[in-house]
N, C-alpha and C positions, 0 to 999 in steps of 0.2 A: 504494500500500500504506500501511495505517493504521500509524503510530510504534509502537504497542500491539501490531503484527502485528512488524514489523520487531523488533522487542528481543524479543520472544517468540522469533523464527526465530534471533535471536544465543542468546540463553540458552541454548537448543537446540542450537547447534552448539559454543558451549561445553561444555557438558556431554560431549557426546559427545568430544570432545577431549580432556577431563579424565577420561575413562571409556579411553580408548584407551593414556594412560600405561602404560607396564609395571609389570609388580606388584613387581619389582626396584627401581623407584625407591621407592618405601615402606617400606622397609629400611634405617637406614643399614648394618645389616653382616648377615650370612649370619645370627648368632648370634639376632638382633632376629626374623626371619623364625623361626627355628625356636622361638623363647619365645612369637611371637604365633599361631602353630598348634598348638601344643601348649596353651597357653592355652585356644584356641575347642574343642580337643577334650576338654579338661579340664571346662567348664561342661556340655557337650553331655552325655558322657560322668554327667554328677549328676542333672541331670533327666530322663535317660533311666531311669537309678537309680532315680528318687521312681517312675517309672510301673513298672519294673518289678516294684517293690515292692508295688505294687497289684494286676498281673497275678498275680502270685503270692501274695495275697491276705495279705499282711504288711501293707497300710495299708490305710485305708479309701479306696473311689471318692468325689470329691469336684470339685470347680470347679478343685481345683490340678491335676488331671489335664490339664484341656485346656490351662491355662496353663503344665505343664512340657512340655506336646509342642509349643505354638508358640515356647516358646526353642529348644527340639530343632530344629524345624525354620527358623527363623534363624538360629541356630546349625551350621547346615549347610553351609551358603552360605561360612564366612567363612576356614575354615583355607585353605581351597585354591589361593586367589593368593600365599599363603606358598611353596607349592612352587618358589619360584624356584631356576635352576643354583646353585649354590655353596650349596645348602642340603640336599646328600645327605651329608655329614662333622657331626662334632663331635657332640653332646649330642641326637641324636636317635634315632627309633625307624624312620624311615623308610628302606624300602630302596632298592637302589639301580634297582631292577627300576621301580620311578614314573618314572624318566629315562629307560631302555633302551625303556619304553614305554609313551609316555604316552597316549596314543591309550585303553589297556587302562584306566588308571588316572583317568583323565578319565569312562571310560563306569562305570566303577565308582562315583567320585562320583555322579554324575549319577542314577545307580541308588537309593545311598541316599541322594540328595535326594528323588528321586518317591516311595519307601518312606517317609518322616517324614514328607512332607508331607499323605500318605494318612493317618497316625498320629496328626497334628495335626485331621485334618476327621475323622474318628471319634472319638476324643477331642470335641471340640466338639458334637458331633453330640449327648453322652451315652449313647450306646450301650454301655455297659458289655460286653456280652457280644460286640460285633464289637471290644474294643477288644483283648482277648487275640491273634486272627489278625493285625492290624493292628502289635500289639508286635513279633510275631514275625514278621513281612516284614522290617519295620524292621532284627530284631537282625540274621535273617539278610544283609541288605545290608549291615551293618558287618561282620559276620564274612568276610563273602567279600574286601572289601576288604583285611580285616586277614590273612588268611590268606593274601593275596599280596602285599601292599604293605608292614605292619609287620614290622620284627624282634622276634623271641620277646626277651622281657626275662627 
């Protein structure tokens, strides 16, 4: 085996190693976990704002469309390793039903990742007129989530 194959197959299993870490170690404390999910759903949560604002024909369609549904949908990805134990108290919105069953809460994300990301390649696409249905899968996967997973504020 070529030295170039060898460091490549290390690199590789590196990574995967380093991908394996618990999402708890990224935290030093409960409180850190809940400011950096509440952060990623904060960003998410504004450029979803700029397209909605379009949708409902309050802005003009433009190039920042496709570019606020690919932070939406990177932004998607990133709350959800925050959900670690010791992160259902204190300053947050989430309930306690994410832990009781997460199975539910997992397929929910998951849901509106594939819903944004559909958002993101219509958006891009320019499509103006498939980009209204495309909004509205989208909200609806946040809404379902929220309507079992968030506490009413």
């Amino acid at each position: 085996m070529k030295l170039s194959s060898v460091i490549g197959v290390a690199a590789m299993a590196a990574a995967g190693v380093m991908m394996a870490v618990p999402a708890a170690a990224q935290f030093a404390k409960a409180e850190d976990a809940i400011k950096y999910r509440q952060s990623a759903f904060t960003v998410m949560a504004a450029h979803f704002g700029r397209i909605g604002a379009v949708v409902k024909g309050e802005a003009p369609y433009g190039p920042s469309v496709a570019a606020d549904a690919k932070i939406v949908e990177t932004m998607s990805h990133l709350p959800f390793p925050a959900f670690v134990d010791g992160t259902d108290s204190g300053d947050t919105g989430a309930r306690p039903e994410i832990w009781k069953n997460r199975a539910k809460f997992d397929a929910a994300a998951e849901n509106m990742q594939k819903a944004v990301a559909e958002l993101a390649k219509v958006a891009a696409s320019g499509d103006e007129g498939a980009l209204k249905g495309a909004f509205g899968a989208a909200g609806k996967a946040c809404k379902d989530c929220h309507d079992d997973f968030r506490k009413r504020r």
